[in-house]
ChimeraX commands (.cxc) that place a marker at each C-alpha (Angstrom):
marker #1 position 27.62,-21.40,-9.57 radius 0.5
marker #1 position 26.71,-22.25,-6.03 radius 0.5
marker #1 position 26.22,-18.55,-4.85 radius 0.5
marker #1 position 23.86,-18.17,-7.82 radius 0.5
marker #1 position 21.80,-21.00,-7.20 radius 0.5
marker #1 position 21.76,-20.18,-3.07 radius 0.5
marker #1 position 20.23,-17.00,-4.40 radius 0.5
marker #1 position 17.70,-18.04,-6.69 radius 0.5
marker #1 position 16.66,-20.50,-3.97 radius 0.5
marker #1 position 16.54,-17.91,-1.56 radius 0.5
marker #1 position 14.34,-15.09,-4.11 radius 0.5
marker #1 position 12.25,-16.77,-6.69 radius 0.5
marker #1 position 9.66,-18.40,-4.34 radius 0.5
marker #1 position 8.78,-15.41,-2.99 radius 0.5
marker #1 position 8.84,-14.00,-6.66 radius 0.5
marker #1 position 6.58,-16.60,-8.38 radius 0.5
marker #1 position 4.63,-16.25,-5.19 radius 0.5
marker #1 position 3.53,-12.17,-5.89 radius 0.5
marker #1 position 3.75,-12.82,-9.58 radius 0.5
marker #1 position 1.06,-15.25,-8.57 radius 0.5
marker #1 position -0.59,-13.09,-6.48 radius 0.5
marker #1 position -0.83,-10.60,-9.02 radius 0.5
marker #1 position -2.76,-12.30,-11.37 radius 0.5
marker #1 position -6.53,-11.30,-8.77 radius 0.5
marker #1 position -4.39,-8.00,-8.13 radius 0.5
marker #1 position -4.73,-6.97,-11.82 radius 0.5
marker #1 position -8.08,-7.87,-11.77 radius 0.5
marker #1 position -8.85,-6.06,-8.84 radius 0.5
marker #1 position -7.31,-2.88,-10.70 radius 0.5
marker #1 position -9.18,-3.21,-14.10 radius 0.5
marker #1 position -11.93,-3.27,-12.06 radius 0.5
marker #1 position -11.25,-0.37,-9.85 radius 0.5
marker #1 position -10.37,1.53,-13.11 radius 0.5
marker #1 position -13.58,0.55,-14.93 radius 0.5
marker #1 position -15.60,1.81,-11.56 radius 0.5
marker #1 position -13.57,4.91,-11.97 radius 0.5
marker #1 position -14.52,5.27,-15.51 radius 0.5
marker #1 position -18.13,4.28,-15.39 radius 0.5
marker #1 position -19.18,3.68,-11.10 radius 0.5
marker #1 position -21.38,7.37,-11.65 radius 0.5
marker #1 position -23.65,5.69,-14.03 radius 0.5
marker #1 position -27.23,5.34,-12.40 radius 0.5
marker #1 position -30.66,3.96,-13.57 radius 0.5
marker #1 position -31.62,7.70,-12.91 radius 0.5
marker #1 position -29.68,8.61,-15.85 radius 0.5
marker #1 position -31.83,7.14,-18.08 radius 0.5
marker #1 position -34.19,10.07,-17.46 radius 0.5
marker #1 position -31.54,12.31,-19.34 radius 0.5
marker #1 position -31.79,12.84,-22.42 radius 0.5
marker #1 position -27.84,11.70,-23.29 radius 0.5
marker #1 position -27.59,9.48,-20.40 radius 0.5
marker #1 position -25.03,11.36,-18.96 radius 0.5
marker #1 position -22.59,9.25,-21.29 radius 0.5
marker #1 position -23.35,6.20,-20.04 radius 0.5
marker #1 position -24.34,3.14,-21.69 radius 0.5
marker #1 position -27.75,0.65,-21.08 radius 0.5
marker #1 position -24.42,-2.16,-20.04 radius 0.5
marker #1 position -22.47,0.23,-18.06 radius 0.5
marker #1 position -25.72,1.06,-16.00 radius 0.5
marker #1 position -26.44,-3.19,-15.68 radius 0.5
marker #1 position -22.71,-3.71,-14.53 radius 0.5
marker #1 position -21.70,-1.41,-11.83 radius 0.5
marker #1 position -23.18,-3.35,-9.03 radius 0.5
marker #1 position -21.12,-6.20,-10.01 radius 0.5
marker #1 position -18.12,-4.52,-11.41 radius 0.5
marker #1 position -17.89,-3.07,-7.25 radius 0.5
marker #1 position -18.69,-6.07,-6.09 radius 0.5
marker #1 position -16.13,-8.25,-7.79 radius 0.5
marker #1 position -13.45,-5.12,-7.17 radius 0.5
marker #1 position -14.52,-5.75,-2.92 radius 0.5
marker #1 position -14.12,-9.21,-3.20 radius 0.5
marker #1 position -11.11,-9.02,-5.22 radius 0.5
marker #1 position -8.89,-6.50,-3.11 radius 0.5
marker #1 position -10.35,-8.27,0.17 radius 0.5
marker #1 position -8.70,-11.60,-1.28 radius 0.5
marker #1 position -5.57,-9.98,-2.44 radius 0.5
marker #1 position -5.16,-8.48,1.06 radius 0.5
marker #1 position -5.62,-11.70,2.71 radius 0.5
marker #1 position -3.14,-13.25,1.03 radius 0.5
marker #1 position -0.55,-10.73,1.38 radius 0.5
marker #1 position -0.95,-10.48,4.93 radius 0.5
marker #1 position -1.03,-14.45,5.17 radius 0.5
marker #1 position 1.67,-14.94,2.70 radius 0.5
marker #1 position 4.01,-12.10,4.20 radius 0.5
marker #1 position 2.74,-11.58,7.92 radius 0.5
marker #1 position 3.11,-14.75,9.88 radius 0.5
marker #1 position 4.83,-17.16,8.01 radius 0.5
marker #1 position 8.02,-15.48,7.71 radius 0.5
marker #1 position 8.14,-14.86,11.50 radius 0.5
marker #1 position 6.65,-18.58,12.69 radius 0.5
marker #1 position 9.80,-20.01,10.34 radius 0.5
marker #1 position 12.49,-17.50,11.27 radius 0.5
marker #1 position 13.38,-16.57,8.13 radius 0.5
marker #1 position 14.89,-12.72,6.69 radius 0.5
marker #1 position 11.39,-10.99,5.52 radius 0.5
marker #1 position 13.60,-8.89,2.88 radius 0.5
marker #1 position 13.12,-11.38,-0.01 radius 0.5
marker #1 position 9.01,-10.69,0.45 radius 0.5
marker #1 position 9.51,-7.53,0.13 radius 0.5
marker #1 position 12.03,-6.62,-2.32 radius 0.5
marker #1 position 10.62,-8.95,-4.78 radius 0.5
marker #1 position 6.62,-7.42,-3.91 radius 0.5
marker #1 position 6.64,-4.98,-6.41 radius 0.5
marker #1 position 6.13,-8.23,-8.71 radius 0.5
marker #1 position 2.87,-8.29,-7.94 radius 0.5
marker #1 position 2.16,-5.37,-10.06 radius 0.5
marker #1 position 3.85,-7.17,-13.36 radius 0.5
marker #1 position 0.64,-8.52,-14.60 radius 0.5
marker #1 position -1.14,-5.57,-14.63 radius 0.5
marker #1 position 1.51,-3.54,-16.05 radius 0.5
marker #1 position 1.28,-6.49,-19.31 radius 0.5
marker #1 position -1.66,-6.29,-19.71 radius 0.5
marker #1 position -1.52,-2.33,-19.73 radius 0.5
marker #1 position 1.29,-2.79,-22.38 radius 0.5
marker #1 position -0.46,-5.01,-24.57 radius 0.5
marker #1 position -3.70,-2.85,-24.88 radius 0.5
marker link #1:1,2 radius 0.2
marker link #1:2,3 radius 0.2
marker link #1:3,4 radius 0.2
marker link #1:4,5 radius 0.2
marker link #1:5,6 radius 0.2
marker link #1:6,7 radius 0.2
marker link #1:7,8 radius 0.2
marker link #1:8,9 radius 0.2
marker link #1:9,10 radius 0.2
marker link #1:10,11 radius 0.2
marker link #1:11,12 radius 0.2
marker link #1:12,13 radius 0.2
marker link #1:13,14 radius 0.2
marker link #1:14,15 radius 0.2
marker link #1:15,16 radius 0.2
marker link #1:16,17 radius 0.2
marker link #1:17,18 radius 0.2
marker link #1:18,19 radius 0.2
marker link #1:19,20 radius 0.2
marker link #1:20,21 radius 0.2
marker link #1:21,22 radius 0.2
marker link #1:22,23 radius 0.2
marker link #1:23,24 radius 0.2
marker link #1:24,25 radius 0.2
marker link #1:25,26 radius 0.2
marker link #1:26,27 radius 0.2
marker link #1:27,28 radius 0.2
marker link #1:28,29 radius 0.2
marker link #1:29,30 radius 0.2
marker link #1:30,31 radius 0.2
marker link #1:31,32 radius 0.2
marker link #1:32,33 radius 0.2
marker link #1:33,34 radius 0.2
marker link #1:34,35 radius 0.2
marker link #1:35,36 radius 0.2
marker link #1:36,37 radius 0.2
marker link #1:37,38 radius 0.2
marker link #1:38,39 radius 0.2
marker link #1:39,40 radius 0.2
marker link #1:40,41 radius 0.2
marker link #1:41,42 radius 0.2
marker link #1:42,43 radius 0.2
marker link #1:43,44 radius 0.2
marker link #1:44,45 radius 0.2
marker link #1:45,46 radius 0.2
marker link #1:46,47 radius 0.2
marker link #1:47,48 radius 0.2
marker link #1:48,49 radius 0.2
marker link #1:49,50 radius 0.2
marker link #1:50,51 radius 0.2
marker link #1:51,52 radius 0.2
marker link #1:52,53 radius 0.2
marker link #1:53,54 radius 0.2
marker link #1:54,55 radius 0.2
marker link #1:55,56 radius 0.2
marker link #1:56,57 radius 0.2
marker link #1:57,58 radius 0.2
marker link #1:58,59 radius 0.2
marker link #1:59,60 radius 0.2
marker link #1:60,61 radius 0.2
marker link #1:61,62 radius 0.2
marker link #1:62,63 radius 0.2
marker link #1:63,64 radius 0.2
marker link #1:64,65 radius 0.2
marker link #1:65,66 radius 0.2
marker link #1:66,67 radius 0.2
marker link #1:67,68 radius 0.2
marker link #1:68,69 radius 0.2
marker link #1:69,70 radius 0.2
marker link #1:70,71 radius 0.2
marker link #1:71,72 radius 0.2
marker link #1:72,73 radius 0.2
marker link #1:73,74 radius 0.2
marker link #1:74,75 radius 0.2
marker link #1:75,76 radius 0.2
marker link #1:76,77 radius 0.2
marker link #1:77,78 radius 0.2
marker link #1:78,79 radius 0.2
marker link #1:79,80 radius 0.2
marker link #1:80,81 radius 0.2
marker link #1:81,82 radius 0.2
marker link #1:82,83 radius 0.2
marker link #1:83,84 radius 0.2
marker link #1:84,85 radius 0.2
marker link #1:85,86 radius 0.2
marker link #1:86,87 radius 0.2
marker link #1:87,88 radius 0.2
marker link #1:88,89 radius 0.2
marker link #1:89,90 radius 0.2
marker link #1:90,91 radius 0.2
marker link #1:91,92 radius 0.2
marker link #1:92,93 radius 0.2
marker link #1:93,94 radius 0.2
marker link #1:94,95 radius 0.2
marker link #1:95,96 radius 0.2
marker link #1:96,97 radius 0.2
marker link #1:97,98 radius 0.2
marker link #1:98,99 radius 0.2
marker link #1:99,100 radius 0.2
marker link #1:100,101 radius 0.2
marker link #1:101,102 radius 0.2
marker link #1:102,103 radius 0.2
marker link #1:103,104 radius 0.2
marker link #1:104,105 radius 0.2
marker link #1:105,106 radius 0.2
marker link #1:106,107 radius 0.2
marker link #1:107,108 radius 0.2
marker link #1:108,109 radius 0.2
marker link #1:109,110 radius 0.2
marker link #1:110,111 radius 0.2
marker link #1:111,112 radius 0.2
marker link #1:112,113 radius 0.2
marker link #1:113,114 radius 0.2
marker link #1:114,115 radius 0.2
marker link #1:115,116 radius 0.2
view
């Protein structure tokens, strides 16, 4: 019982920490997928006579759809680097936990992908 709880002491902070993380992450990627979808949409389009299959919102939205999807992958990229740059080294402890257990960050995303 000991072992187990050294080890769940040792990987779940760093865990909850990227599930946490993840939360602006999948964000950032609904975003970037939206501005995939719908970033060529103009107010010249409106000149064309089927608006190049855009919509009157999509056209409104884009400047703040890549604006929030700058914002959000600058923050996410802060706090990676913050979270698993310097602290690990200034404390002297094994950076493997970080980064075996960063693919968690992706986990909220991939739920909400799942549920739509």
């Amino acid at each position: 019982m000991r072992p187990a709880l050294r080890v769940l002491r040792r990987w779940l902070p760093p865990f909850l920490a990227h599930l946490l993380i993840g939360l602006p992450t999948a964000a950032a990627l609904l975003c970037a997928r939206w501005y995939l979808a719908h970033g060529h949409c103009t107010y010249d389009d409106l000149g064309l006579r089927d608006l190049d299959q855009c919509t009157y919102d999509q056209i409104e939205s884009s400047g703040f759809v890549l604006t929030a999807l700058v914002v959000l992958a600058a923050f996410v990229a802060l706090v990676l680097v913050l979270f698993d740059g310097p602290r690990p080294h200034g404390t002297a402890r094994s950076l493997r936990p970080r980064l075996l257990t960063l693919p968690a960050i992706l986990l909220p995303y991939a739920v909400f992908v799942a549920c739509a």
